[in-house]
GUKOL-519097 format. One record per atom (N, C-alpha, C): residue number from 1; residue in one letter; atom name; x, y, z. Coordinates in nm, 2 decimals, padded with zeros to 4 digits. Layout:
# residues N
+-----+------+------+--------+--------+--------+
! pos ! code ! site !     px !     py !     pz !
+-----+------+------+--------+--------+--------+
! NUM !    A !   CA !      X !      Y !      Z !
...
+-----+------+------+--------+--------+--------+
END
This chain:
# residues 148
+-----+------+------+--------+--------+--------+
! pos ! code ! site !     px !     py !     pz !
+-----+------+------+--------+--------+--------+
!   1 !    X !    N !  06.56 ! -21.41 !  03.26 !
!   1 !    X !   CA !  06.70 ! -21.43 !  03.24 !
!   1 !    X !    C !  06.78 ! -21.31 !  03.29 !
!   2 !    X !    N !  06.90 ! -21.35 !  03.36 !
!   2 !    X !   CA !  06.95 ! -21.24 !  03.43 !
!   2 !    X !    C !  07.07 ! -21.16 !  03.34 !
!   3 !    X !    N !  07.09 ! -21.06 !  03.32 !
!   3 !    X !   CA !  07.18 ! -20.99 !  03.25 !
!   3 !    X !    C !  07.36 ! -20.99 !  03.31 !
!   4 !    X !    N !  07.47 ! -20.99 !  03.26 !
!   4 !    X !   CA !  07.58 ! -21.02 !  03.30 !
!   4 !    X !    C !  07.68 ! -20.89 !  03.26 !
!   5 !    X !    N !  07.75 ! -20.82 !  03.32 !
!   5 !    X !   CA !  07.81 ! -20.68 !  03.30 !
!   5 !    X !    C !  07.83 ! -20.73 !  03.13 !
!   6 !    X !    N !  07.90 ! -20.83 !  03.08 !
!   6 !    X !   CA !  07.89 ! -20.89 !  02.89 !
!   6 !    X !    C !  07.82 ! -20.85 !  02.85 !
!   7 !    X !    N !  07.69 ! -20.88 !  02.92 !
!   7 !    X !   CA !  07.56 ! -20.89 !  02.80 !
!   7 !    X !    C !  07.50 ! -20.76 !  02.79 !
!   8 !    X !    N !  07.60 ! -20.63 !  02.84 !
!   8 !    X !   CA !  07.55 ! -20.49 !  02.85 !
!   8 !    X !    C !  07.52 ! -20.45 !  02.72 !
!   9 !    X !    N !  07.62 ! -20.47 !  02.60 !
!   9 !    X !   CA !  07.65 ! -20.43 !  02.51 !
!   9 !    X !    C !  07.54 ! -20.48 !  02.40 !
!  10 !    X !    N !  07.48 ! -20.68 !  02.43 !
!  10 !    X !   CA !  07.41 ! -20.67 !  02.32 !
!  10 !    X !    C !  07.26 ! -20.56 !  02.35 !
!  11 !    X !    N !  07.26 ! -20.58 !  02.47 !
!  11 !    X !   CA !  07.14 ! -20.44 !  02.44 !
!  11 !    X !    C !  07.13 ! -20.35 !  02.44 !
!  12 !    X !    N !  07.20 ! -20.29 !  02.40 !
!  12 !    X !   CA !  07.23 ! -20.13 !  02.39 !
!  12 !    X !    C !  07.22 ! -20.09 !  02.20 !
!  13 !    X !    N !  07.16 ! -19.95 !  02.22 !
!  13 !    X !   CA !  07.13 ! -19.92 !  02.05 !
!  13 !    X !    C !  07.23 ! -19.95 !  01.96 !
!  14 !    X !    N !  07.13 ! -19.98 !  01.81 !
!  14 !    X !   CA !  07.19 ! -19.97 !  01.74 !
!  14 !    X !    C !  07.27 ! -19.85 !  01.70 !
!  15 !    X !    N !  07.38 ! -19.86 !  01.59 !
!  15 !    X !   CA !  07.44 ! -19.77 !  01.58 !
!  15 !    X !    C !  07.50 ! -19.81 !  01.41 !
!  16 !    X !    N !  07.54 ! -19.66 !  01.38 !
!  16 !    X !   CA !  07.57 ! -19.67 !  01.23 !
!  16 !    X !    C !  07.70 ! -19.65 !  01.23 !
!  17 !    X !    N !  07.77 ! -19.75 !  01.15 !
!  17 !    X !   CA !  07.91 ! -19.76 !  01.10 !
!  17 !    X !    C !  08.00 ! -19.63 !  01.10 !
!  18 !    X !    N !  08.07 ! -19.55 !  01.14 !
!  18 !    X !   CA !  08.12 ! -19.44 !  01.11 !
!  18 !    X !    C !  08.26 ! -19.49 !  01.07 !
!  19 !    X !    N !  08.34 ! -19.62 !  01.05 !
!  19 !    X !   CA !  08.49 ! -19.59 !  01.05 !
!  19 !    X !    C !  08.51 ! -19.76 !  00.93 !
!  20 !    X !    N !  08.62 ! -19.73 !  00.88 !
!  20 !    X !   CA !  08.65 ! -19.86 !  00.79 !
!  20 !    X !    C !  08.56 ! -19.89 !  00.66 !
!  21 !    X !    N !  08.51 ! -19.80 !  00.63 !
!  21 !    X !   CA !  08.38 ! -19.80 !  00.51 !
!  21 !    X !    C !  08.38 ! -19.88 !  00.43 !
!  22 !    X !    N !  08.59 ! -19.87 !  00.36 !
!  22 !    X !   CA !  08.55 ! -19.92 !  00.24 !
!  22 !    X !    C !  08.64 ! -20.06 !  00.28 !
!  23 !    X !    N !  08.65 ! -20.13 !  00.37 !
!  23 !    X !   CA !  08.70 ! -20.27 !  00.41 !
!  23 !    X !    C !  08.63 ! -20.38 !  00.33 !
!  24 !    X !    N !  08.74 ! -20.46 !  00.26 !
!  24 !    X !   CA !  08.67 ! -20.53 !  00.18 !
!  24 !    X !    C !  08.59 ! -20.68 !  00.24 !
!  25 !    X !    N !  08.47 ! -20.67 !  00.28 !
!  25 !    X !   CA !  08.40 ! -20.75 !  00.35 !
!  25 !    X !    C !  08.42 ! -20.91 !  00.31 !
!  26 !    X !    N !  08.44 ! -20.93 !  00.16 !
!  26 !    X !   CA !  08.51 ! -21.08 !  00.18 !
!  26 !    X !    C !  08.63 ! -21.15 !  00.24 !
!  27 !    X !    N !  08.72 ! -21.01 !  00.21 !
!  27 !    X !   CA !  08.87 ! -21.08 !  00.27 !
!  27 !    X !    C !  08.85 ! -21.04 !  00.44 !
!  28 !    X !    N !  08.80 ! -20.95 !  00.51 !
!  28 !    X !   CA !  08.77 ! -20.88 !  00.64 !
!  28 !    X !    C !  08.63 ! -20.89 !  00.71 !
!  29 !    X !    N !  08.56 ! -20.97 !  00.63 !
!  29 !    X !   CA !  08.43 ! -21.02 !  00.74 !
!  29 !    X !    C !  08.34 ! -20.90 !  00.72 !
!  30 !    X !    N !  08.22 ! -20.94 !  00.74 !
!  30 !    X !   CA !  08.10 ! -20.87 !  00.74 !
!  30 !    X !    C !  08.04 ! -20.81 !  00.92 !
!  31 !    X !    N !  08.05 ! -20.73 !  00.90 !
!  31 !    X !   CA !  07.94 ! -20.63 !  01.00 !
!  31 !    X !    C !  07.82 ! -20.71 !  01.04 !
!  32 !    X !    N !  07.78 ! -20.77 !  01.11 !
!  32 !    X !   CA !  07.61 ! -20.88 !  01.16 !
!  32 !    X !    C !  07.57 ! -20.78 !  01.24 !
!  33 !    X !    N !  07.65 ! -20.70 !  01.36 !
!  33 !    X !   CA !  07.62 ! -20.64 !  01.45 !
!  33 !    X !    C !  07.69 ! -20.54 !  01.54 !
!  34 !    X !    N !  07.64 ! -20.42 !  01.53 !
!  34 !    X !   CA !  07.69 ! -20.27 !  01.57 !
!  34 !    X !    C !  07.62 ! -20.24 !  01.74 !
!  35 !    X !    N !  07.65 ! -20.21 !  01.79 !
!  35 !    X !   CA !  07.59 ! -20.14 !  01.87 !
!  35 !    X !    C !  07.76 ! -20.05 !  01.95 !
!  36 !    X !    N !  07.67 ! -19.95 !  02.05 !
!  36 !    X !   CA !  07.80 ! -19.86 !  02.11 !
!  36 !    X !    C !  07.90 ! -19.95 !  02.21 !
!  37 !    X !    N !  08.00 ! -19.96 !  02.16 !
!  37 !    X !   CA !  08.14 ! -20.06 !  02.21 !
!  37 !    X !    C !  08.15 ! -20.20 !  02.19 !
!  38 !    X !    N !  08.06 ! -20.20 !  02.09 !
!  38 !    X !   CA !  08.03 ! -20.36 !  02.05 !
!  38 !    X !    C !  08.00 ! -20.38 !  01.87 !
!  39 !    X !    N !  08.12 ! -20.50 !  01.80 !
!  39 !    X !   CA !  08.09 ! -20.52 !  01.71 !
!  39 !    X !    C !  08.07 ! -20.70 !  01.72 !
!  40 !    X !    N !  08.00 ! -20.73 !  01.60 !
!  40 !    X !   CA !  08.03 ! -20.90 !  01.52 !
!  40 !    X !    C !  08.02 ! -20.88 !  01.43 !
!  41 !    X !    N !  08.15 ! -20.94 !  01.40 !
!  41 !    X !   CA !  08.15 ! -20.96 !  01.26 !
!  41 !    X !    C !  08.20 ! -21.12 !  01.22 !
!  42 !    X !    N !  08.17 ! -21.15 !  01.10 !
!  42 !    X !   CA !  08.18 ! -21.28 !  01.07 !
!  42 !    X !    C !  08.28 ! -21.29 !  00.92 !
!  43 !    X !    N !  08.36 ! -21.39 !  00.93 !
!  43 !    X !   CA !  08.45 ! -21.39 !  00.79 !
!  43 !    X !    C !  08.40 ! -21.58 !  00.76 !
!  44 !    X !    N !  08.36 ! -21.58 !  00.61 !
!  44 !    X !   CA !  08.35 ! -21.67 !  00.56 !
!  44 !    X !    C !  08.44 ! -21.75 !  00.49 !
!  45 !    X !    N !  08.57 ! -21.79 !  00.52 !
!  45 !    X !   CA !  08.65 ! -21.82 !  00.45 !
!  45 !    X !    C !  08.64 ! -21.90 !  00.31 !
!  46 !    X !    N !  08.78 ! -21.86 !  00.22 !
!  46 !    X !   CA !  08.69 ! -21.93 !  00.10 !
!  46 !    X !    C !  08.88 ! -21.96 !  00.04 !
!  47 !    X !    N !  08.84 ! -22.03 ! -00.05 !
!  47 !    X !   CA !  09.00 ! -22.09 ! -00.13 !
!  47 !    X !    C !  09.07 ! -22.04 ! -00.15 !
!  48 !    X !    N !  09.05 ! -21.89 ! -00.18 !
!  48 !    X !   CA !  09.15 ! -21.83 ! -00.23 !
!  48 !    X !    C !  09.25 ! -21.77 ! -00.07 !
!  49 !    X !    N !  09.21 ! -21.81 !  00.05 !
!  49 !    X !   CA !  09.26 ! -21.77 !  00.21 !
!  49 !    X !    C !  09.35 ! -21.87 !  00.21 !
!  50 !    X !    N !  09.34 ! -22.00 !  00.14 !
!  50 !    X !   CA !  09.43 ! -22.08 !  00.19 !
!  50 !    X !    C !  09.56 ! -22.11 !  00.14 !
!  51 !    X !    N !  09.62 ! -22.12 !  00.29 !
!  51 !    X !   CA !  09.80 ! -22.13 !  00.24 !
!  51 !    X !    C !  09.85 ! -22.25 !  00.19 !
!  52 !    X !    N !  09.77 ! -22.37 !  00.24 !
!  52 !    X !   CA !  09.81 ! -22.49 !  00.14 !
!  52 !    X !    C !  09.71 ! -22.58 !  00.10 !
!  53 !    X !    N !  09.78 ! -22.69 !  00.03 !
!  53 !    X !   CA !  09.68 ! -22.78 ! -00.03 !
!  53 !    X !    C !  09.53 ! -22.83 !  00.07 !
!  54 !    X !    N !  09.60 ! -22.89 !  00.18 !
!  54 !    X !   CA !  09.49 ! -22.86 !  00.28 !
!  54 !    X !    C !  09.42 ! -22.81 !  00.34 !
!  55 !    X !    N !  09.43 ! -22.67 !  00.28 !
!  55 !    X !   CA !  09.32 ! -22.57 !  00.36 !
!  55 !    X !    C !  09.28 ! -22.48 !  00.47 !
!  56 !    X !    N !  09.41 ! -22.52 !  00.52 !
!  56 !    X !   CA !  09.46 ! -22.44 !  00.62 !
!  56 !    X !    C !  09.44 ! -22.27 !  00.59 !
!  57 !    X !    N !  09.37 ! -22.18 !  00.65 !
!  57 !    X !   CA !  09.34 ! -22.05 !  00.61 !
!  57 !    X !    C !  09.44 ! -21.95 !  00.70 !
!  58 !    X !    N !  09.58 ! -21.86 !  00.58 !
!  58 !    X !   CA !  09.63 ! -21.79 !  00.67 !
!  58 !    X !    C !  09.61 ! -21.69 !  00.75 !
!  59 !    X !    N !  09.67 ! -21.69 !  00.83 !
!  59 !    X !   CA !  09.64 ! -21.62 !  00.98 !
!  59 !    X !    C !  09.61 ! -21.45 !  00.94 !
!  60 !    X !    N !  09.65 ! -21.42 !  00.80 !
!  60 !    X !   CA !  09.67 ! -21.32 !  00.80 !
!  60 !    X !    C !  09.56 ! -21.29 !  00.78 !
!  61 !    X !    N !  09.45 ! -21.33 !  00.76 !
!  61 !    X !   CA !  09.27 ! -21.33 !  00.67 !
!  61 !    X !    C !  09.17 ! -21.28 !  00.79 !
!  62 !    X !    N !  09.23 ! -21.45 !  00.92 !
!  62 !    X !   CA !  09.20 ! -21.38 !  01.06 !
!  62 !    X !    C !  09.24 ! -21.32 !  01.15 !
!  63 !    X !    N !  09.35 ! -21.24 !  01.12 !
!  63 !    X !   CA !  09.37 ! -21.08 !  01.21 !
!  63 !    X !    C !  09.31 ! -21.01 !  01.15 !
!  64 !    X !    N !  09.31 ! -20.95 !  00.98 !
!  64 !    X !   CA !  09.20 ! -20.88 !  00.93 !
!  64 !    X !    C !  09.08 ! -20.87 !  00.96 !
!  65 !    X !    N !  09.03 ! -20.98 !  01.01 !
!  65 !    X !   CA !  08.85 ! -20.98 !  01.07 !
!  65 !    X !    C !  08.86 ! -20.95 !  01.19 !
!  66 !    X !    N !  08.97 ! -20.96 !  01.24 !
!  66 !    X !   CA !  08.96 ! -20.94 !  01.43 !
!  66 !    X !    C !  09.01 ! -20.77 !  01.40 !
!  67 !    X !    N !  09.08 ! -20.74 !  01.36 !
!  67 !    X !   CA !  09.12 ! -20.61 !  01.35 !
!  67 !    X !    C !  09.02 ! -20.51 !  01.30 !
!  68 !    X !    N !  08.89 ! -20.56 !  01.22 !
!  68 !    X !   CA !  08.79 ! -20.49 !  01.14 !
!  68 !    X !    C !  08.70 ! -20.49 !  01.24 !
!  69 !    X !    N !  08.67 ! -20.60 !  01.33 !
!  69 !    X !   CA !  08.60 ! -20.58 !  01.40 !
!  69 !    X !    C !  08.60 ! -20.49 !  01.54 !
!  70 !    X !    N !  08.76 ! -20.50 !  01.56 !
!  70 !    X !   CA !  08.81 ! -20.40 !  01.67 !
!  70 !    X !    C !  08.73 ! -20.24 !  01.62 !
!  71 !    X !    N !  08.82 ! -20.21 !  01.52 !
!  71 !    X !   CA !  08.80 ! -20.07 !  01.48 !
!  71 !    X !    C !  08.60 ! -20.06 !  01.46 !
!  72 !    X !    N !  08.55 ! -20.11 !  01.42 !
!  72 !    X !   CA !  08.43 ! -20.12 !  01.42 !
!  72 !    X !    C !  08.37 ! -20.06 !  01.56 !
!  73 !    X !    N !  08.45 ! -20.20 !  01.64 !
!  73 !    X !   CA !  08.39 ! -20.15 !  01.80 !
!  73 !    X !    C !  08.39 ! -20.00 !  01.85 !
!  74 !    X !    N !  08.49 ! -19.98 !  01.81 !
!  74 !    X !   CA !  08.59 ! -19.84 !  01.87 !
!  74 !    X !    C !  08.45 ! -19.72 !  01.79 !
!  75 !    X !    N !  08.44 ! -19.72 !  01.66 !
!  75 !    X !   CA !  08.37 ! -19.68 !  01.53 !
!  75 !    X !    C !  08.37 ! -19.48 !  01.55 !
!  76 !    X !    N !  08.49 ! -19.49 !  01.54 !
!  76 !    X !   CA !  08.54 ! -19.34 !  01.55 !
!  76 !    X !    C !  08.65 ! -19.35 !  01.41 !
!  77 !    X !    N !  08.57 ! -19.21 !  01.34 !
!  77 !    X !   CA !  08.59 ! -19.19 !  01.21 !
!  77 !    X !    C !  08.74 ! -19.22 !  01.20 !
!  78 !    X !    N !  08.85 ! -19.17 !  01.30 !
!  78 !    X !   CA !  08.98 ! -19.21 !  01.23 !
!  78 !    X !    C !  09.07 ! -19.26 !  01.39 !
!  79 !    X !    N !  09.00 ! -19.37 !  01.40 !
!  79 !    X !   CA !  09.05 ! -19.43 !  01.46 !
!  79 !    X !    C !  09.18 ! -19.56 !  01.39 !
!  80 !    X !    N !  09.28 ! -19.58 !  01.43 !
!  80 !    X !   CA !  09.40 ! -19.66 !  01.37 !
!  80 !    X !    C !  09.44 ! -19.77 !  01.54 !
!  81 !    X !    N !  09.54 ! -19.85 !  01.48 !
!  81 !    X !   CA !  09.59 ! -19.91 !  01.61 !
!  81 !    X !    C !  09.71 ! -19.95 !  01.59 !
!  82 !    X !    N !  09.71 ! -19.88 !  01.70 !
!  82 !    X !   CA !  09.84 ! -19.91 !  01.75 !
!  82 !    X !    C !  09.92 ! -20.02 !  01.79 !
!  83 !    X !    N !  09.85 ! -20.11 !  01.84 !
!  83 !    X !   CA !  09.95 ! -20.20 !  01.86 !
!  83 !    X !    C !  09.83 ! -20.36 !  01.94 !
!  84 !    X !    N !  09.91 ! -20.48 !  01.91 !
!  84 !    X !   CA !  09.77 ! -20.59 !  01.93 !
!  84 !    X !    C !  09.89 ! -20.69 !  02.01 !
!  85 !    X !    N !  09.80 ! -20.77 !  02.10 !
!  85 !    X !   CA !  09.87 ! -20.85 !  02.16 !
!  85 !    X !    C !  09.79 ! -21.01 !  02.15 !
!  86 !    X !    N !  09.83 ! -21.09 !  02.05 !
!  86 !    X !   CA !  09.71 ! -21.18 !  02.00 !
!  86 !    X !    C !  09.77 ! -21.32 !  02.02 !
!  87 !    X !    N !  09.66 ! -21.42 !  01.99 !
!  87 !    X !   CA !  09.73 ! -21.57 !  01.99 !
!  87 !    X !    C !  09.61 ! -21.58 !  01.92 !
!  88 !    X !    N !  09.66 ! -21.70 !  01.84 !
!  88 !    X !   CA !  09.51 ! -21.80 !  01.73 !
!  88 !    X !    C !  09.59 ! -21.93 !  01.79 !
!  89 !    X !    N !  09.45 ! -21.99 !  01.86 !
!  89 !    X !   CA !  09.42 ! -22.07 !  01.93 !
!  89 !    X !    C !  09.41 ! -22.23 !  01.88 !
!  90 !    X !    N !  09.35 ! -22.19 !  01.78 !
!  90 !    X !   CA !  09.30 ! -22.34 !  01.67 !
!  90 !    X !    C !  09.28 ! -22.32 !  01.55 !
!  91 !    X !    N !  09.36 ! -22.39 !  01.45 !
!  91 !    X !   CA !  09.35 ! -22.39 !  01.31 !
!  91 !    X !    C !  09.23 ! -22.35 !  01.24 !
!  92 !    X !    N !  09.19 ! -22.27 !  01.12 !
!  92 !    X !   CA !  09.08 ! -22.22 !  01.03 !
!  92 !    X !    C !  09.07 ! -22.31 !  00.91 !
!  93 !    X !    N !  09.02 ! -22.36 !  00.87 !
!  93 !    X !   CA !  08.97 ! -22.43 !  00.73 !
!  93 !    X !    C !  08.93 ! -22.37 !  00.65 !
!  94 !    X !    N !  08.93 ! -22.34 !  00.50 !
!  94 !    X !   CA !  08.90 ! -22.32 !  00.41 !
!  94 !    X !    C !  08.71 ! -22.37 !  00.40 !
!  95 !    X !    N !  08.63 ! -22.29 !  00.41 !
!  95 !    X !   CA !  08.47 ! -22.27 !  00.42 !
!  95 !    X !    C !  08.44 ! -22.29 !  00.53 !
!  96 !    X !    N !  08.54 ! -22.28 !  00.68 !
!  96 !    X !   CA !  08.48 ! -22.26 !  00.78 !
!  96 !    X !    C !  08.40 ! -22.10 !  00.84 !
!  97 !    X !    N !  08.28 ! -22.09 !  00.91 !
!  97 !    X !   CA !  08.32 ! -21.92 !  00.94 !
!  97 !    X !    C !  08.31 ! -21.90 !  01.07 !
!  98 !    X !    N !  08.41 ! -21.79 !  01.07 !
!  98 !    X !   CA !  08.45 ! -21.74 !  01.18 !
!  98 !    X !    C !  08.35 ! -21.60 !  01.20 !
!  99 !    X !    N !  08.31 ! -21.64 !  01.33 !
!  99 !    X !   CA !  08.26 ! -21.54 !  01.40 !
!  99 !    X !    C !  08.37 ! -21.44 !  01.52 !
! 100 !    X !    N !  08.35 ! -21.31 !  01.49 !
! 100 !    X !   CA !  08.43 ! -21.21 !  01.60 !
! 100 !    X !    C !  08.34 ! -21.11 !  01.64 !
! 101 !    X !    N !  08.36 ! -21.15 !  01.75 !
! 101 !    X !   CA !  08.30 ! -21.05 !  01.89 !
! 101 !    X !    C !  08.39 ! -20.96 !  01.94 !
! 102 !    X !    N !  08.37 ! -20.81 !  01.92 !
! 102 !    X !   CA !  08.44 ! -20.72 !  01.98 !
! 102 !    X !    C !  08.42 ! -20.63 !  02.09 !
! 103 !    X !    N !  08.48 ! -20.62 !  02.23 !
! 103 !    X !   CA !  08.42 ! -20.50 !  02.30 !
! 103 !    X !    C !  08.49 ! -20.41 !  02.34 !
! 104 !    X !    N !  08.48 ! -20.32 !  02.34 !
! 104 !    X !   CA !  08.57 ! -20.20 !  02.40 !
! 104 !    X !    C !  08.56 ! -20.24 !  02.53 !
! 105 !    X !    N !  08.66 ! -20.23 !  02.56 !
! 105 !    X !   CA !  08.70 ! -20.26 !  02.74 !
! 105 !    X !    C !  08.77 ! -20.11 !  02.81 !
! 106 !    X !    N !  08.82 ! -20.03 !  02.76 !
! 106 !    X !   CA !  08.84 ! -19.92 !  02.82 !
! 106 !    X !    C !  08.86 ! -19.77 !  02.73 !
! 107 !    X !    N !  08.85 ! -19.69 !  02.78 !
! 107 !    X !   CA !  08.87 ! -19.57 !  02.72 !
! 107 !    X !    C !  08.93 ! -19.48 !  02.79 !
! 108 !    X !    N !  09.06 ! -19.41 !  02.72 !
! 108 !    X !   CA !  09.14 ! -19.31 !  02.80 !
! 108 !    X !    C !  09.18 ! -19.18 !  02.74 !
! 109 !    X !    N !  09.13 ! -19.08 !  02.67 !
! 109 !    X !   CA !  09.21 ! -18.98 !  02.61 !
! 109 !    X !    C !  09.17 ! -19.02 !  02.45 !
! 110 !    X !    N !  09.24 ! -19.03 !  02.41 !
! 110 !    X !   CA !  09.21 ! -19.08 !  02.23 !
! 110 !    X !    C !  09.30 ! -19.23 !  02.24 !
! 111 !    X !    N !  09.29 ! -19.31 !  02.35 !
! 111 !    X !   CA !  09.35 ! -19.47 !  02.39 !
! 111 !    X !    C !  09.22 ! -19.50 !  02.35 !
! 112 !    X !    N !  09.21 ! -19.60 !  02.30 !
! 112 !    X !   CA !  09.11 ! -19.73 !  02.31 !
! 112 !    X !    C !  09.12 ! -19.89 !  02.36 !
! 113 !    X !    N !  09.08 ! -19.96 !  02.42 !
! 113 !    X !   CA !  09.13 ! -20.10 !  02.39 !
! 113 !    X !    C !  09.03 ! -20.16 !  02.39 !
! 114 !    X !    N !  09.03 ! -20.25 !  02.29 !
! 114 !    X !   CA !  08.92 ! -20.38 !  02.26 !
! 114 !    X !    C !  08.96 ! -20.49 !  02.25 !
! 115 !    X !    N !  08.89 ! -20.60 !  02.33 !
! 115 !    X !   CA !  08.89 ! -20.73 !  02.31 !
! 115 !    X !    C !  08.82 ! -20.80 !  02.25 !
! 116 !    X !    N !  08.89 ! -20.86 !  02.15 !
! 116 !    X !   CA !  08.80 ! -20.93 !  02.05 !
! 116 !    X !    C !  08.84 ! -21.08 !  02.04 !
! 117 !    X !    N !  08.72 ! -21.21 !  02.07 !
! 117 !    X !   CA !  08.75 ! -21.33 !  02.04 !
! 117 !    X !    C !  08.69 ! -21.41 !  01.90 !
! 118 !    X !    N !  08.75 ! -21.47 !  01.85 !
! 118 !    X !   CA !  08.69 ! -21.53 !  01.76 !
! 118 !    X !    C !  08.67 ! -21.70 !  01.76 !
! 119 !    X !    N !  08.53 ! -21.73 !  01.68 !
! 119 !    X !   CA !  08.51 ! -21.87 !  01.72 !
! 119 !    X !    C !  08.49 ! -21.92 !  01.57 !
! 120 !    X !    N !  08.47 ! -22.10 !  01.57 !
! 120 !    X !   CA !  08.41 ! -22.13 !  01.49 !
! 120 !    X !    C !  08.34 ! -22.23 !  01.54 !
! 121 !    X !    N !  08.17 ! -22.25 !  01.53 !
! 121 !    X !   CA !  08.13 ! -22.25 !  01.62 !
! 121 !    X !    C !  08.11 ! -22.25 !  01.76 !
! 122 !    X !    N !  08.13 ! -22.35 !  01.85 !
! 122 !    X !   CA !  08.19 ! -22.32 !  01.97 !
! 122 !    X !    C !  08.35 ! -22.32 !  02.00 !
! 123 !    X !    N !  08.46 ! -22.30 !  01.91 !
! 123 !    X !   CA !  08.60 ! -22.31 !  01.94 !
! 123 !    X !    C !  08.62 ! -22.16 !  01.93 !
! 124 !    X !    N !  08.72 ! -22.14 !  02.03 !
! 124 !    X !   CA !  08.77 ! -22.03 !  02.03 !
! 124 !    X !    C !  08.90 ! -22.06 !  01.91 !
! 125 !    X !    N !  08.88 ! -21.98 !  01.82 !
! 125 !    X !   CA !  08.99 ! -21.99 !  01.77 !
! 125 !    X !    C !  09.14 ! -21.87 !  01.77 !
! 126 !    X !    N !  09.11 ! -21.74 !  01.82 !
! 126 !    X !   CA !  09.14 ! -21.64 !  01.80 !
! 126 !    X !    C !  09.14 ! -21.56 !  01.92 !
! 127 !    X !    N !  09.18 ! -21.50 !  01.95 !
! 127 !    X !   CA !  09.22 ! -21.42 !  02.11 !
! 127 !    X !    C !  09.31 ! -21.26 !  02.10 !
! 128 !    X !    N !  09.21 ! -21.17 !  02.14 !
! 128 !    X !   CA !  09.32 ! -21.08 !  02.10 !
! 128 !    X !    C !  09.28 ! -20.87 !  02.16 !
! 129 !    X !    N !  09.37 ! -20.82 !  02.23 !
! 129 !    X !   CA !  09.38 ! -20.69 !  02.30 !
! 129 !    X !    C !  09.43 ! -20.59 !  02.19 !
! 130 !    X !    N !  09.33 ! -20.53 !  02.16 !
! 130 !    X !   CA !  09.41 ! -20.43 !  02.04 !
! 130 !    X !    C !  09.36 ! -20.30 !  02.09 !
! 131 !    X !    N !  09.50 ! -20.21 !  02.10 !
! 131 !    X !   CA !  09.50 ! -20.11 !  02.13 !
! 131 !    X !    C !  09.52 ! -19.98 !  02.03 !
! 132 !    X !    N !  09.40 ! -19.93 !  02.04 !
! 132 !    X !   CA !  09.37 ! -19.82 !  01.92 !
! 132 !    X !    C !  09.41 ! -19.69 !  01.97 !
! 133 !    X !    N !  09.39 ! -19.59 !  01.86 !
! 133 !    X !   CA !  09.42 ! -19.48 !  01.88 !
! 133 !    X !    C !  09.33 ! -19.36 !  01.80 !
! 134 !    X !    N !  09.26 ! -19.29 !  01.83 !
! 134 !    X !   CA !  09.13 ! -19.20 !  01.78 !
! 134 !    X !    C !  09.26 ! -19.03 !  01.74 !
! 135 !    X !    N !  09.24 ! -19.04 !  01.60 !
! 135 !    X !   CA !  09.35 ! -18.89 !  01.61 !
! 135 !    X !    C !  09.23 ! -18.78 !  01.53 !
! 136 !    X !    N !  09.28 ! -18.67 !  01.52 !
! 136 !    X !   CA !  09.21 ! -18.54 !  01.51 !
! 136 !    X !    C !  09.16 ! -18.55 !  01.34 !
! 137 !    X !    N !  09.27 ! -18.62 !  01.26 !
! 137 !    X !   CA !  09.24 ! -18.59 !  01.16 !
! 137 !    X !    C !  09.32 ! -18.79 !  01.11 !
! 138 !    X !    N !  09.30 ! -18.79 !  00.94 !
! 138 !    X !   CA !  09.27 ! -18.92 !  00.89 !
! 138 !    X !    C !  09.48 ! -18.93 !  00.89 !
! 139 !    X !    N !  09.50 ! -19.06 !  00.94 !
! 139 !    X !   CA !  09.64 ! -19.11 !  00.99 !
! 139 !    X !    C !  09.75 ! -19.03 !  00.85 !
! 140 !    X !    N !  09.68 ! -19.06 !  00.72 !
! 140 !    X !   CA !  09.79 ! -18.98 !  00.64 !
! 140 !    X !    C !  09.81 ! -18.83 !  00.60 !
! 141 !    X !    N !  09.71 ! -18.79 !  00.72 !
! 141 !    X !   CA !  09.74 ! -18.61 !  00.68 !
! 141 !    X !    C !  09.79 ! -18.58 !  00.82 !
! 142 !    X !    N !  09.84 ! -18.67 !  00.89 !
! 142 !    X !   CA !  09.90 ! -18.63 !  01.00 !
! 142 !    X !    C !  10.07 ! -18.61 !  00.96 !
! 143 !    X !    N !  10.12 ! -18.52 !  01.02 !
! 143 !    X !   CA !  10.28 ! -18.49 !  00.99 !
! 143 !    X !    C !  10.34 ! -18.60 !  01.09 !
! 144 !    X !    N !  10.37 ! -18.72 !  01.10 !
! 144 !    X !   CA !  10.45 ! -18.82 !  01.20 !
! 144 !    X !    C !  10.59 ! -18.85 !  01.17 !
! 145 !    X !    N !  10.62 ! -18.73 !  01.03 !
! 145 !    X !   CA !  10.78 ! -18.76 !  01.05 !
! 145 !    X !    C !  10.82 ! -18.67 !  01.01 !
! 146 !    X !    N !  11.00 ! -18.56 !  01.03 !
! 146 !    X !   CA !  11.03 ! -18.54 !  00.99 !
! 146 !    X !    C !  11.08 ! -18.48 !  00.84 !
! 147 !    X !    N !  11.01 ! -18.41 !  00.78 !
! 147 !    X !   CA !  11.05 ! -18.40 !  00.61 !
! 147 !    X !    C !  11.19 ! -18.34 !  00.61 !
! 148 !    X !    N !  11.25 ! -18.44 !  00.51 !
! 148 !    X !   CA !  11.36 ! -18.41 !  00.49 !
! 148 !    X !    C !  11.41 ! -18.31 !  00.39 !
+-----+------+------+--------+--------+--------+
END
């Protein structure tokens, strides 16, 4: 079987979690798989995600797992992001799970960017470029404004 610039990442070492520790893994998906520039993580959706009678699971449950999984990818202790350019592709159901694939796609200075898709089974449901940011110390002991 021939290898694909993609498939760099699943074989490359394991690696230990350094960032997002205490993310609460039912509302933000579980960690399946780490390695350097690469996360999966999976969100199991469950009743309490849904916005209505039917089941429908809000979007807000899956940017959380696409966003957990970015920063995972990235997995620099104080890594934040800056900013995401996303589309959800296909509706989520209440006990569906979503699987997200994340890969760092470039690195520039303390820039990051990761692309991360999400499916349920074979549906893309989730699409998304999030651009992070690695700073020296943890985002709220940084001085970013003015004291008045």
């Amino acid at each position: 079987m021939s290898r694909t610039k993609d498939d760099e990442y699943e074989f490359g070492e394991k690696i230990v979690q350094d960032t997002h520790l205490k993310v609460n893994e039912t509302l933000s998906g579980i960690v399946n798989v780490l390695r350097s520039g690469f996360a999966k993580v999976s969100l199991i959706t469950t009743p309490e995600m849904a916005a209505d009678d039917m089941g429908l699971v809000h979007g807000g449950f899956i940017f959380s797992a696409a966003d957990h999984a970015a920063m995972v990818a990235v997995n620099e202790k104080n890594v934040v992001l800056a900013s995401v350019k996303s589309n959800f592709l296909s509706p989520v159901r209440v006990g569906d799970e979503v699987s997200f694939e994340a890969r760092l796609r470039h690195k520039e200075g303390r820039k990051r960017l990761v692309t991360v898709r999400g499916f349920v089974l074979d549906v893309k449901v989730f699409e998304g470029e999030f651009s992070t940011v690695v700073t020296d110390r943890h985002v709220l002991q940084l001085k970013l404004m003015k004291e008045e």
